[in-house]
MARDRENPA-504347 format. One record per atom (N, C-alpha, C): residue in one letter; atom name; y, x, z. Coordinates in nm, 3 decimals. Layout:
N
r res:A; atom:CA; py:Y; px:X; pz:Z .
...
! end
This chain:
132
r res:X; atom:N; py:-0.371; px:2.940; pz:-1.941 .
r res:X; atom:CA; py:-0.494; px:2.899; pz:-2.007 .
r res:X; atom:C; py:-0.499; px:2.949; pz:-2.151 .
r res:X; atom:N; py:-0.413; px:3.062; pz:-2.182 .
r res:X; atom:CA; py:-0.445; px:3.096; pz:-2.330 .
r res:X; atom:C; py:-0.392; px:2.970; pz:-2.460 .
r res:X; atom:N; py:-0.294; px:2.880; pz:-2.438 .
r res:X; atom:CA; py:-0.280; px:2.791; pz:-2.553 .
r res:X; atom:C; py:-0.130; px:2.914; pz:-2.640 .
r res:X; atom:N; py:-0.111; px:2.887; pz:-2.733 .
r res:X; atom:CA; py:-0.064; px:2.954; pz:-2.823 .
r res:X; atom:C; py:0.012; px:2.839; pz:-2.896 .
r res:X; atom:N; py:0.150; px:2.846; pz:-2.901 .
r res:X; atom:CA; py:0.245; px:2.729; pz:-3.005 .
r res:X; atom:C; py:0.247; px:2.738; pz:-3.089 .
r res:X; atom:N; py:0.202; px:2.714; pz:-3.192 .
r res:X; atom:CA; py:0.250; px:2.703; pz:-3.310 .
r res:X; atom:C; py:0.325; px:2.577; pz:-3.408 .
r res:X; atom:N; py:0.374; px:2.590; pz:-3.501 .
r res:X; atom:CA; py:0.455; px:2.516; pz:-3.618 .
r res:X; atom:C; py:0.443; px:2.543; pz:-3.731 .
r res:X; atom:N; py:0.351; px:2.393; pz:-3.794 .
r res:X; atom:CA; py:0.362; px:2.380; pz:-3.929 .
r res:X; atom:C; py:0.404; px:2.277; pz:-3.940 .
r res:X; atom:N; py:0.456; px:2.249; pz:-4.075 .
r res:X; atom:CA; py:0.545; px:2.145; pz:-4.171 .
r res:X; atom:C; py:0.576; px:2.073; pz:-4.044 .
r res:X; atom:N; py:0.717; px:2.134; pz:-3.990 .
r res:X; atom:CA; py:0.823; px:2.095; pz:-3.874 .
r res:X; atom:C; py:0.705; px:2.011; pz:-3.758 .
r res:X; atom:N; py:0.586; px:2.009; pz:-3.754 .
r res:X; atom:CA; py:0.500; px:1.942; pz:-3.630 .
r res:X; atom:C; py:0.448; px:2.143; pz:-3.546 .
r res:X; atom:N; py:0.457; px:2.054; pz:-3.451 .
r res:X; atom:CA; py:0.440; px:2.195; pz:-3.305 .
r res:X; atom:C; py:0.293; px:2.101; pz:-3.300 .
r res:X; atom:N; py:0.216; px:2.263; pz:-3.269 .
r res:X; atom:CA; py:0.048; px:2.220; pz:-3.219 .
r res:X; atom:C; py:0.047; px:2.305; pz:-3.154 .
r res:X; atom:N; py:-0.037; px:2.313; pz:-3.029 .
r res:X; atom:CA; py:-0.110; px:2.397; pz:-2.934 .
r res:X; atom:C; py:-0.262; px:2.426; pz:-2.960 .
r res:X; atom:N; py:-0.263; px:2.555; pz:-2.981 .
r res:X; atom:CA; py:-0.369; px:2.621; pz:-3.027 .
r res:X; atom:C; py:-0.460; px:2.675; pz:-2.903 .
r res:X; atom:N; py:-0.584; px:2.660; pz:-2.901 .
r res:X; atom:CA; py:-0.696; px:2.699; pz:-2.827 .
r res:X; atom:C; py:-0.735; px:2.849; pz:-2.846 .
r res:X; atom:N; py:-0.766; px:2.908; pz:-2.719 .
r res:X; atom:CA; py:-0.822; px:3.084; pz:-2.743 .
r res:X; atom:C; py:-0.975; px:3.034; pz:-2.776 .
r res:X; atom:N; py:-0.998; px:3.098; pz:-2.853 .
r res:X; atom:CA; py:-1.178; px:3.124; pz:-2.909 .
r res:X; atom:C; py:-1.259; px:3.106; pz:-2.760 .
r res:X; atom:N; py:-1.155; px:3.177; pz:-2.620 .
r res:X; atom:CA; py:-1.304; px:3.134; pz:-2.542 .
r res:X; atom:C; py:-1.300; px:3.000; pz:-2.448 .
r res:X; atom:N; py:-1.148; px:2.967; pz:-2.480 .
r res:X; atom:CA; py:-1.181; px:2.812; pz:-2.447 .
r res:X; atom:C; py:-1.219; px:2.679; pz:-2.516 .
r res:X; atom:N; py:-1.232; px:2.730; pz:-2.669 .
r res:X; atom:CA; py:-1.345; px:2.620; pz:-2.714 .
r res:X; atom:C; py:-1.447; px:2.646; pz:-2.700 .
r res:X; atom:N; py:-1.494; px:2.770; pz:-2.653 .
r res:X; atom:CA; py:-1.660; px:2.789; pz:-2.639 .
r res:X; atom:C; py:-1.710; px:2.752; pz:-2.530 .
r res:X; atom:N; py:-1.633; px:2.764; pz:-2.420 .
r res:X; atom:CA; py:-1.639; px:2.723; pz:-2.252 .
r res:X; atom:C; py:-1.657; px:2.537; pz:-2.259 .
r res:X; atom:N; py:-1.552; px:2.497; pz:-2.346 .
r res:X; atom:CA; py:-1.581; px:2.357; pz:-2.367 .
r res:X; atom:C; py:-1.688; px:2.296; pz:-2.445 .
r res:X; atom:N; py:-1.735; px:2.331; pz:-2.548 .
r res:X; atom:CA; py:-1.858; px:2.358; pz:-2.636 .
r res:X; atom:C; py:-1.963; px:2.340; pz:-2.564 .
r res:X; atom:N; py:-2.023; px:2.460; pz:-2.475 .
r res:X; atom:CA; py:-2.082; px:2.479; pz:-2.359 .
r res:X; atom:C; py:-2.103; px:2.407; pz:-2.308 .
r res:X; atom:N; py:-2.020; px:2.320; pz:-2.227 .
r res:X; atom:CA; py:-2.036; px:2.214; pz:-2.126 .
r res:X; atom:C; py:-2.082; px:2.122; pz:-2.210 .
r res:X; atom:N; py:-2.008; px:2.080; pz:-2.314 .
r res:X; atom:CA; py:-2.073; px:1.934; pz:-2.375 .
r res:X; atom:C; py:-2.233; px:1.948; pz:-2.411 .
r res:X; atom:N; py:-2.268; px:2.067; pz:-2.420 .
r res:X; atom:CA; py:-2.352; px:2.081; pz:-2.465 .
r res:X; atom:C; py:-2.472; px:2.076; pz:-2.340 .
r res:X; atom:N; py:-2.430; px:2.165; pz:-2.231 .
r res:X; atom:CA; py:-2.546; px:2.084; pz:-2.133 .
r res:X; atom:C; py:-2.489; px:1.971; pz:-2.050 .
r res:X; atom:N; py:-2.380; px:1.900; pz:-2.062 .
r res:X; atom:CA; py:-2.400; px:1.758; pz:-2.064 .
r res:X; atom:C; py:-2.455; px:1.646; pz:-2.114 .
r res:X; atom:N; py:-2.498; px:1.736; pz:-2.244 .
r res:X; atom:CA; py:-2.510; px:1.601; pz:-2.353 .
r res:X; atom:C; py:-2.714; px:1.653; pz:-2.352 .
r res:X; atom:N; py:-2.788; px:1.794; pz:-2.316 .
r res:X; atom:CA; py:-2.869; px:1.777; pz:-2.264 .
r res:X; atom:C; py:-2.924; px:1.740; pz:-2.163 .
r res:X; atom:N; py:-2.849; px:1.716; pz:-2.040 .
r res:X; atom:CA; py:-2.876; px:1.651; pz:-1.919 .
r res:X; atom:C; py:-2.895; px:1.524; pz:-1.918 .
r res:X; atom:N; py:-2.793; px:1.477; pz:-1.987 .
r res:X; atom:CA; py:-2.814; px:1.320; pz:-2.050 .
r res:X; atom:C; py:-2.932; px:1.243; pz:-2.146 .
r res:X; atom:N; py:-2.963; px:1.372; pz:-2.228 .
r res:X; atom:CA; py:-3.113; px:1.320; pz:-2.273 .
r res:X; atom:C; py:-3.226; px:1.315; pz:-2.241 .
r res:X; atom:N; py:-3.204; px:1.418; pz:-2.087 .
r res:X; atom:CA; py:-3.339; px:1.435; pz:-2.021 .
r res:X; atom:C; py:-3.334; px:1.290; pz:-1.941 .
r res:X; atom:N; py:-3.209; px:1.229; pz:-1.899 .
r res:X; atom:CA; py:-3.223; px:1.107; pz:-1.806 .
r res:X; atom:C; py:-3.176; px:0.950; pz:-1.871 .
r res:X; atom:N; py:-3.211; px:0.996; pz:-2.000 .
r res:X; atom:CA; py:-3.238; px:0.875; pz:-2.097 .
r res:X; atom:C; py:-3.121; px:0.818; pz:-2.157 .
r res:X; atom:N; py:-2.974; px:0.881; pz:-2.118 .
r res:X; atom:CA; py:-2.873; px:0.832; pz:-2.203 .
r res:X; atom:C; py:-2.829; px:0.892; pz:-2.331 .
r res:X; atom:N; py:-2.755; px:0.836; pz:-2.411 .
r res:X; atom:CA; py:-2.718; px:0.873; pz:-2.516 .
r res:X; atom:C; py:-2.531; px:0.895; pz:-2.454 .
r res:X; atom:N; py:-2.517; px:0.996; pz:-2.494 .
r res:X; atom:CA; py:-2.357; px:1.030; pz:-2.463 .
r res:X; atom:C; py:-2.286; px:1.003; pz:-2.544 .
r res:X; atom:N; py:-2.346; px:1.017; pz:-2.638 .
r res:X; atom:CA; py:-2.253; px:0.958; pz:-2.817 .
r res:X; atom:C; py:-2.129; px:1.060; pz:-2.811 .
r res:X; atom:N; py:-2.229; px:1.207; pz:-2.816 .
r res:X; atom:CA; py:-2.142; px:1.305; pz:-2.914 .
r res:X; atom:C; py:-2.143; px:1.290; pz:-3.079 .
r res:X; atom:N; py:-2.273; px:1.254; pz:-3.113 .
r res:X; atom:CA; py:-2.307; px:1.229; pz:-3.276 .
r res:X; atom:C; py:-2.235; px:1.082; pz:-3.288 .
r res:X; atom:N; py:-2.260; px:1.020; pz:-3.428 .
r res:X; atom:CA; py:-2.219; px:0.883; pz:-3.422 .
r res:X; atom:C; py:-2.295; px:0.765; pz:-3.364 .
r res:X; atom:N; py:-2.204; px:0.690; pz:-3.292 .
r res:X; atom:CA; py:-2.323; px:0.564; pz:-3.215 .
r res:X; atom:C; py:-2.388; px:0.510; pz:-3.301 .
r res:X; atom:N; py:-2.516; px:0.490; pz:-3.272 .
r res:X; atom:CA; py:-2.570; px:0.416; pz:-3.325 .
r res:X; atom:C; py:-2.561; px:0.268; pz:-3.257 .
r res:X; atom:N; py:-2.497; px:0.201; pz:-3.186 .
r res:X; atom:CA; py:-2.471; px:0.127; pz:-3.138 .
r res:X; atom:C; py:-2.620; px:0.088; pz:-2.999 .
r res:X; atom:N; py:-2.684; px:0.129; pz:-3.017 .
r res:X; atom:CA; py:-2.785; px:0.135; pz:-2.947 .
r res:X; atom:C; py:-2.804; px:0.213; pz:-2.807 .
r res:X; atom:N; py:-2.830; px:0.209; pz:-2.725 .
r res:X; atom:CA; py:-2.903; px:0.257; pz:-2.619 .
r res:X; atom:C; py:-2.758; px:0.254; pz:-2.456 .
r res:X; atom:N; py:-2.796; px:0.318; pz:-2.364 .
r res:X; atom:CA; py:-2.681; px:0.309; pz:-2.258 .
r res:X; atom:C; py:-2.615; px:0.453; pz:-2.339 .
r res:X; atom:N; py:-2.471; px:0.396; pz:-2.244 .
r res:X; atom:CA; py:-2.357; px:0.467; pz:-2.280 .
r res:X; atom:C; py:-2.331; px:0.561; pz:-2.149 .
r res:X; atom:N; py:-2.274; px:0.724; pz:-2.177 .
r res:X; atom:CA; py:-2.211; px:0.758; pz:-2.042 .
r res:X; atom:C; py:-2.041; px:0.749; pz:-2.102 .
r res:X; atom:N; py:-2.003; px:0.766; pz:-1.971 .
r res:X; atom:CA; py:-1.864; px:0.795; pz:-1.975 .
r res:X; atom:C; py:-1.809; px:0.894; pz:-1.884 .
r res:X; atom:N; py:-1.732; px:1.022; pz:-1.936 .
r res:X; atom:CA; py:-1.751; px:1.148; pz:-1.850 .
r res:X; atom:C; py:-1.561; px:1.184; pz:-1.837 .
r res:X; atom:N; py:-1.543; px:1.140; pz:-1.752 .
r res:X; atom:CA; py:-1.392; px:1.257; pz:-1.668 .
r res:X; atom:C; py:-1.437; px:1.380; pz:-1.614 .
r res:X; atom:N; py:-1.361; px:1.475; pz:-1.622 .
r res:X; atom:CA; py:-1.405; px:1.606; pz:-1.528 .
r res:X; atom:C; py:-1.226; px:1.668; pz:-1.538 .
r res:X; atom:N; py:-1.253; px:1.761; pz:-1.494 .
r res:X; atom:CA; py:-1.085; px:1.834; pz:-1.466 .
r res:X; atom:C; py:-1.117; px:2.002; pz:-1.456 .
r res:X; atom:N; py:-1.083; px:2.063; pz:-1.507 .
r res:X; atom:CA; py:-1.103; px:2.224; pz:-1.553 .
r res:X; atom:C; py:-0.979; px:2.309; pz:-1.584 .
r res:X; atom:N; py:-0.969; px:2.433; pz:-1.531 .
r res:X; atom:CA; py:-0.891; px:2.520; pz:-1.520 .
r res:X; atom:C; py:-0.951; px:2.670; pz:-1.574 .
r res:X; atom:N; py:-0.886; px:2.762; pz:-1.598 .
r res:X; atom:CA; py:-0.925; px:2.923; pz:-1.631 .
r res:X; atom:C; py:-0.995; px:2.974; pz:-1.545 .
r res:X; atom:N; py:-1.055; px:2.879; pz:-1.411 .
r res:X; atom:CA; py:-1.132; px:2.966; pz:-1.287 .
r res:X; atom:C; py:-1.230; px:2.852; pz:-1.320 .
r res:X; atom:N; py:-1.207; px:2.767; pz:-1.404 .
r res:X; atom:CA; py:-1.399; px:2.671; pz:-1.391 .
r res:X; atom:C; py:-1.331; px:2.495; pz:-1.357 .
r res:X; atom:N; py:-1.435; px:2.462; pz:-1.328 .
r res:X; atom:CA; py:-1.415; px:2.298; pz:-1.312 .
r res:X; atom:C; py:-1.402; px:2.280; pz:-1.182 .
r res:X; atom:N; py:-1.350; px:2.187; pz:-1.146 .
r res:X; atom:CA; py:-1.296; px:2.147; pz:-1.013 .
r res:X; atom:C; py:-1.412; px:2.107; pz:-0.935 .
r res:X; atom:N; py:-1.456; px:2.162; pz:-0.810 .
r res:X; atom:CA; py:-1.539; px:2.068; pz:-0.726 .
r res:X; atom:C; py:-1.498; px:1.922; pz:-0.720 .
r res:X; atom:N; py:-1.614; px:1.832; pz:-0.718 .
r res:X; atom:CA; py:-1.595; px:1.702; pz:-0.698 .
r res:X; atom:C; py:-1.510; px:1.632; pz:-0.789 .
r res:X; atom:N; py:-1.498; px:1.756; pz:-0.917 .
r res:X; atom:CA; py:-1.436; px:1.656; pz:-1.031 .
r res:X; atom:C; py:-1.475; px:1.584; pz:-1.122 .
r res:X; atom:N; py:-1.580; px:1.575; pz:-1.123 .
r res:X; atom:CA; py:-1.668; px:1.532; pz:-1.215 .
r res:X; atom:C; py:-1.714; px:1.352; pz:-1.195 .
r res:X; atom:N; py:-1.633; px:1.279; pz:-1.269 .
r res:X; atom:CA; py:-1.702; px:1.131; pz:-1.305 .
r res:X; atom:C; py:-1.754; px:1.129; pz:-1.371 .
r res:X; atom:N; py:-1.894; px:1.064; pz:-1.351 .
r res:X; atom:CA; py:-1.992; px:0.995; pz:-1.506 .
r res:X; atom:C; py:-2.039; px:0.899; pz:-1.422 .
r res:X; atom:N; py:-1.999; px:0.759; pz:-1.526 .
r res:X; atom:CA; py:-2.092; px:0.642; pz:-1.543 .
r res:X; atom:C; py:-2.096; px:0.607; pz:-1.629 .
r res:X; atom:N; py:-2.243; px:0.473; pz:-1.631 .
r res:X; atom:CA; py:-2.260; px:0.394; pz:-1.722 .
r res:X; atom:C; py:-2.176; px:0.313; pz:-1.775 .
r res:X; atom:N; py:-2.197; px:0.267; pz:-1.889 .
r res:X; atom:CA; py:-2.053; px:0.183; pz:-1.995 .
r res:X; atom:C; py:-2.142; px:0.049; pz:-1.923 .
r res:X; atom:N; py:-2.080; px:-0.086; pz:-1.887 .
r res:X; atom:CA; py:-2.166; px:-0.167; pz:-1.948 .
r res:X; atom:C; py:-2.138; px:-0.274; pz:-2.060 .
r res:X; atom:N; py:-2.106; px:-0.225; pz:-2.121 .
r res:X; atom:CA; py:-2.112; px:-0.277; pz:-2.264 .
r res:X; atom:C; py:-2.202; px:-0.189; pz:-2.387 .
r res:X; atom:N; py:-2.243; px:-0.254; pz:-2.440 .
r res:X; atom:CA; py:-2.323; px:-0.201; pz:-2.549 .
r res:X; atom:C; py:-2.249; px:-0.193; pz:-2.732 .
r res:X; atom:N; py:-2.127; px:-0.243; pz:-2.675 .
r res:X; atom:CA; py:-2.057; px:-0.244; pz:-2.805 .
r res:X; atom:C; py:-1.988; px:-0.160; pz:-2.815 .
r res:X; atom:N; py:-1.839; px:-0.181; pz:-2.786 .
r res:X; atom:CA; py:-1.717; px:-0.112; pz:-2.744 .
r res:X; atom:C; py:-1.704; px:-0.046; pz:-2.623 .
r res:X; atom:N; py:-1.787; px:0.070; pz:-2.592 .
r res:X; atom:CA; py:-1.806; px:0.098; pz:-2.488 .
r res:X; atom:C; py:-1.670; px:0.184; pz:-2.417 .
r res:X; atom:N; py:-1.561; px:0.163; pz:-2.478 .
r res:X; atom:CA; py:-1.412; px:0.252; pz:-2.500 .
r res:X; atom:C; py:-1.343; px:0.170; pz:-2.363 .
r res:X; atom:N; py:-1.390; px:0.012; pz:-2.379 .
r res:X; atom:CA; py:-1.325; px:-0.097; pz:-2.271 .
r res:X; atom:C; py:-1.367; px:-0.063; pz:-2.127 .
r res:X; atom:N; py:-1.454; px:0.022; pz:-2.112 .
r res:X; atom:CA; py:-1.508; px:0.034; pz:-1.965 .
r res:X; atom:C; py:-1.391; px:0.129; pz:-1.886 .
r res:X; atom:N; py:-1.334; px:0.244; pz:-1.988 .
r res:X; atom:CA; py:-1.254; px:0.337; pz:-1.907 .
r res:X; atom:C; py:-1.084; px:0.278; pz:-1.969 .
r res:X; atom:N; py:-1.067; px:0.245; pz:-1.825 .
r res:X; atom:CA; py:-0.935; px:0.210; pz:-1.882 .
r res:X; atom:C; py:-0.832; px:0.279; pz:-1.696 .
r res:X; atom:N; py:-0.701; px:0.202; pz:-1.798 .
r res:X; atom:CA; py:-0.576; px:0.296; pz:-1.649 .
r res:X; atom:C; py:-0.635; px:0.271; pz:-1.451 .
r res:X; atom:N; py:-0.649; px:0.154; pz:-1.454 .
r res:X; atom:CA; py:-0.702; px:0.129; pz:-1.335 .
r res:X; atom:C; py:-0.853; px:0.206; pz:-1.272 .
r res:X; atom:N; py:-0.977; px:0.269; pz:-1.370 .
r res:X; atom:CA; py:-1.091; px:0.347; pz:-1.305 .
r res:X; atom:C; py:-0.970; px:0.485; pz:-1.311 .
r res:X; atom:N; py:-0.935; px:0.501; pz:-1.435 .
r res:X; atom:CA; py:-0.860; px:0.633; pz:-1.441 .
r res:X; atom:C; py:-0.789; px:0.693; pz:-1.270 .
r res:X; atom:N; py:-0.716; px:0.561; pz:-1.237 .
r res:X; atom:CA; py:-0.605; px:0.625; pz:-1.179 .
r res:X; atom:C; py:-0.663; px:0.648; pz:-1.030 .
r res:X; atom:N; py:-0.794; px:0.531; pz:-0.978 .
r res:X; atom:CA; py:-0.861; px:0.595; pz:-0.870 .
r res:X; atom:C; py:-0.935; px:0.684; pz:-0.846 .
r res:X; atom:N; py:-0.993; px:0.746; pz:-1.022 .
r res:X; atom:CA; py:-1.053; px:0.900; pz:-1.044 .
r res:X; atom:C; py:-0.913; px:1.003; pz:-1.020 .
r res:X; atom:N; py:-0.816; px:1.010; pz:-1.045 .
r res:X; atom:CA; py:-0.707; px:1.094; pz:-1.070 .
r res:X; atom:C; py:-0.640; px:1.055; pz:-0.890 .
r res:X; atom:N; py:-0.589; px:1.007; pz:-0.868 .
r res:X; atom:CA; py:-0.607; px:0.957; pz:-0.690 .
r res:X; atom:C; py:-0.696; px:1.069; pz:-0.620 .
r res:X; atom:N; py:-0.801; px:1.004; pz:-0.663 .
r res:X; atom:CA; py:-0.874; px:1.125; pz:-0.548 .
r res:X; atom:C; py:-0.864; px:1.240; pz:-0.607 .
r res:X; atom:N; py:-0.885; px:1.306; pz:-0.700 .
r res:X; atom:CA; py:-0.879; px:1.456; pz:-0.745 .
r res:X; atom:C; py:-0.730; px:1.541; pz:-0.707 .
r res:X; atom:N; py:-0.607; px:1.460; pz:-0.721 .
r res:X; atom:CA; py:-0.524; px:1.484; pz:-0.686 .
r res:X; atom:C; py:-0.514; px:1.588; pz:-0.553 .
r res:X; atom:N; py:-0.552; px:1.532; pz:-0.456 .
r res:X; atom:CA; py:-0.552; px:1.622; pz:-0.341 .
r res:X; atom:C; py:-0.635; px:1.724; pz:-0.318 .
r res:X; atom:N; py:-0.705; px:1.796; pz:-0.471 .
r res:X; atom:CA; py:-0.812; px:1.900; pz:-0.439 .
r res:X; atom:C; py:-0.765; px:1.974; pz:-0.583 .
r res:X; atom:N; py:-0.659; px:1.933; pz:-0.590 .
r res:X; atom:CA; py:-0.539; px:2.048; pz:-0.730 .
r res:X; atom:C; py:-0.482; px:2.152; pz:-0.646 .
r res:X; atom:N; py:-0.451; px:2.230; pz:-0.664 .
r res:X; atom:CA; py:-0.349; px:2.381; pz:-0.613 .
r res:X; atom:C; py:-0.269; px:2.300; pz:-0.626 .
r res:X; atom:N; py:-0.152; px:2.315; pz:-0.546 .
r res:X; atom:CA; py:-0.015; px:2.330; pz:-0.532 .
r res:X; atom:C; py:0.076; px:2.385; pz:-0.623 .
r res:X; atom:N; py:0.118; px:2.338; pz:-0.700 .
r res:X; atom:CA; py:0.232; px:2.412; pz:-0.854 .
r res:X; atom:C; py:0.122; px:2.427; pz:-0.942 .
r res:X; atom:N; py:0.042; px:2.341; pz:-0.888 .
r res:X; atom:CA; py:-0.096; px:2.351; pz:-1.056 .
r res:X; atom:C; py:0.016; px:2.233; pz:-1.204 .
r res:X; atom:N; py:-0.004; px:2.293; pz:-1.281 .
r res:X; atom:CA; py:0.002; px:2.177; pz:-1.423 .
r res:X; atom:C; py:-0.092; px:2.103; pz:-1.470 .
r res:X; atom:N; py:-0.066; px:1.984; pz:-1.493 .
r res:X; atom:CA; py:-0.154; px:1.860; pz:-1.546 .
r res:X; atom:C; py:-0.134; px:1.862; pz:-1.684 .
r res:X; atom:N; py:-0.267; px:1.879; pz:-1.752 .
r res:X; atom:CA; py:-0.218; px:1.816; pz:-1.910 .
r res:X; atom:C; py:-0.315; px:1.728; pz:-1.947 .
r res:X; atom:N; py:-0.254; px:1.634; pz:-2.005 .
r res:X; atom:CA; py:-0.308; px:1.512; pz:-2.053 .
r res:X; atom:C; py:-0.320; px:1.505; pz:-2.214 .
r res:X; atom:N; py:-0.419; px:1.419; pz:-2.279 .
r res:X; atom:CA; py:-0.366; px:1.387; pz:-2.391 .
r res:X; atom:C; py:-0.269; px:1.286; pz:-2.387 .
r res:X; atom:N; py:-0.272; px:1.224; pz:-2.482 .
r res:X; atom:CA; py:-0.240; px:1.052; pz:-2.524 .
r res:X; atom:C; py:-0.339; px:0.985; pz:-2.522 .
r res:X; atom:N; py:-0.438; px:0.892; pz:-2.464 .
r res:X; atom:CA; py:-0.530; px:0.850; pz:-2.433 .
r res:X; atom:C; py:-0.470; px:0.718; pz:-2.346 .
r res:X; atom:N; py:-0.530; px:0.594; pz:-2.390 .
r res:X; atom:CA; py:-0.411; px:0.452; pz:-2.338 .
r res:X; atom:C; py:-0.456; px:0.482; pz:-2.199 .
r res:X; atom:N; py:-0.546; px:0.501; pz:-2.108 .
r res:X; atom:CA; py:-0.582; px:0.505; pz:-2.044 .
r res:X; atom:C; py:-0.485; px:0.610; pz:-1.957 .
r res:X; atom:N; py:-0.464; px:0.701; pz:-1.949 .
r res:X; atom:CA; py:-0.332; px:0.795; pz:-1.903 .
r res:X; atom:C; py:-0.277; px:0.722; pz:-1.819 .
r res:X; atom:N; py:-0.159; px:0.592; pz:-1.866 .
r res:X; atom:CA; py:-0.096; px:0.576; pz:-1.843 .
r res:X; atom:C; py:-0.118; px:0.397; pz:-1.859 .
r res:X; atom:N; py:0.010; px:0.382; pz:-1.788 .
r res:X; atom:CA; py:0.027; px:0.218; pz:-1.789 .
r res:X; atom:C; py:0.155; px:0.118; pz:-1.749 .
r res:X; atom:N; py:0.164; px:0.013; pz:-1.814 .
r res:X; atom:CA; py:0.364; px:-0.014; pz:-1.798 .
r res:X; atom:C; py:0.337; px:-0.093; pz:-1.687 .
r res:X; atom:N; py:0.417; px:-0.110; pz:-1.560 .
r res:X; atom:CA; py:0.374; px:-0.179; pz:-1.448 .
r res:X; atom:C; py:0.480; px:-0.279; pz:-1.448 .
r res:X; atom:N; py:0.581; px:-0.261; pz:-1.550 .
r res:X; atom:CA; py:0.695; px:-0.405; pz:-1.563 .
r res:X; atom:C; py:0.686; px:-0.448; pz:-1.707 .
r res:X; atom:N; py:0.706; px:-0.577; pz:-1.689 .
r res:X; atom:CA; py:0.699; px:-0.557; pz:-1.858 .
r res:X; atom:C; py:0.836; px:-0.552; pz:-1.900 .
r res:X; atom:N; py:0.825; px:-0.482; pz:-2.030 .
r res:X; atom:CA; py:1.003; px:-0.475; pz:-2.112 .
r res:X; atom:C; py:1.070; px:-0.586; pz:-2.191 .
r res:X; atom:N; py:1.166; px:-0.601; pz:-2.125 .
r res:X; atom:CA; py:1.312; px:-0.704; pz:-2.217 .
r res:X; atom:C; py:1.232; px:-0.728; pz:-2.384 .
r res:X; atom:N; py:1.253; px:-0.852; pz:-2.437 .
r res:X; atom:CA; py:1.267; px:-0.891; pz:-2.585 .
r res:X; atom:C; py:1.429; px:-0.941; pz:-2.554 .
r res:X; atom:N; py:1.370; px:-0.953; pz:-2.687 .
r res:X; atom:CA; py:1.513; px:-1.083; pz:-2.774 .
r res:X; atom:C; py:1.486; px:-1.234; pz:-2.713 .
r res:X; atom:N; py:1.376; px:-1.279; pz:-2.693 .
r res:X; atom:CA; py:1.354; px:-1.397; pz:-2.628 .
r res:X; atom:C; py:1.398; px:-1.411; pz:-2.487 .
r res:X; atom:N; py:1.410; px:-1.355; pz:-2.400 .
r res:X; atom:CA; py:1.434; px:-1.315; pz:-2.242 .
r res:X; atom:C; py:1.577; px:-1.411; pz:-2.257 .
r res:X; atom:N; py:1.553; px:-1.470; pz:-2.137 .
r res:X; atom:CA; py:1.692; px:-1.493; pz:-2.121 .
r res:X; atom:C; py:1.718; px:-1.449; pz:-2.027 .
r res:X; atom:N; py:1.888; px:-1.424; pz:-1.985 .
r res:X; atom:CA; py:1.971; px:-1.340; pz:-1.892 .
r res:X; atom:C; py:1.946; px:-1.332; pz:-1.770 .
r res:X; atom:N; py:1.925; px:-1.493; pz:-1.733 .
r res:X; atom:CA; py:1.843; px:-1.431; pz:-1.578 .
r res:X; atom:C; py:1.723; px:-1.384; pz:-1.538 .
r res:X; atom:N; py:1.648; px:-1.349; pz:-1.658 .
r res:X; atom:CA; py:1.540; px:-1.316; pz:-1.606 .
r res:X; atom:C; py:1.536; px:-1.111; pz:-1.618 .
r res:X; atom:N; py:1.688; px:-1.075; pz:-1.628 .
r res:X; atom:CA; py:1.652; px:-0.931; pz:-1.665 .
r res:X; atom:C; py:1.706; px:-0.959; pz:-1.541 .
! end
C-alpha cells in the first residue's frame, strides 16, 4: 500500500503516498455528499451538535474497497454520538467481513477503543488469592 517509515525525535510514523490520501479524500468527499443529499450531517466539519449523525466502517485495499464492506448507520444519540460505535457493533461488522479478506491479506488498525476489548478483567492489589 505505499506506507513509507519514517523517524523523528526517536518516534517511528508511517507515512502515506500522495495517492492514498487523495483516494481517501475522495471517498469522504462523496460520502459526505451523499449524506447531504439524504439529510445527514456526517460531521466532517465541527458538530454543531445538531442534526442526525452517520457512522461509517468500510475496509479498503490498493485494488479499491471491499464488496459488502461498507457499514453506515444512524448514531442515536444526539450528543456523544462516539457511544454508538463501540467493540461489540465493531466485532459483528469485522465477523462478517472477515470471510471476504484474501487469504495472507494484513489488517491494520488504528488505536481506536473500539478495536479491541479485555474479556477478563486484570488482578489489583485488592484481589485476594483465591480469586486469581
Amino acid at each position: 500500500m505505499n506506507f513509507h517509515h519514517l523517524k523523528r525525535n526517536r518516534k517511528s510514523l508511517i507515512i502515506e503516498e500522495n495517492e492514498i490520501v487523495l483516494w481517501r479524500r475522495s471517498y469522504l468527499e462523496k460520502t459526505r455528499r451523499q449524506a447531504f443529499l439524504e439529510g445527514f450531517s456526517p460531521g466532517f466539519k465541527a458538530p454543531s451538535g445538531r442534526g442526525r449523525r452517520l457512522i461509517t466502517t468500510h475496509i479498503g485495499s490498493d485494488s479499491g474497497f471491499l464488496e459488502n464492506g461498507l457499514n453506515v448507520f444512524e448514531s442515536r444519540r444526539t450528543g456523544d454520538y462516539h457511544e454508538d460505535m463501540n467493540s461489540a457493533v465493531f466485532e459483528i461488522w469485522f465477523s462478517f467481513i472477515l470471510s471476504s479478506i484474501e487469504l495472507g491479506a494484513v489488517v491494520v488498525m488504528d488505536n481506536a477503543s473500539y478495536h479491541s476489548q479485555r474479556t477478563e478483567k486484570l488482578p489489583t492489589s485488592a484481589w485476594k488469592k483465591d480469586r486469581s
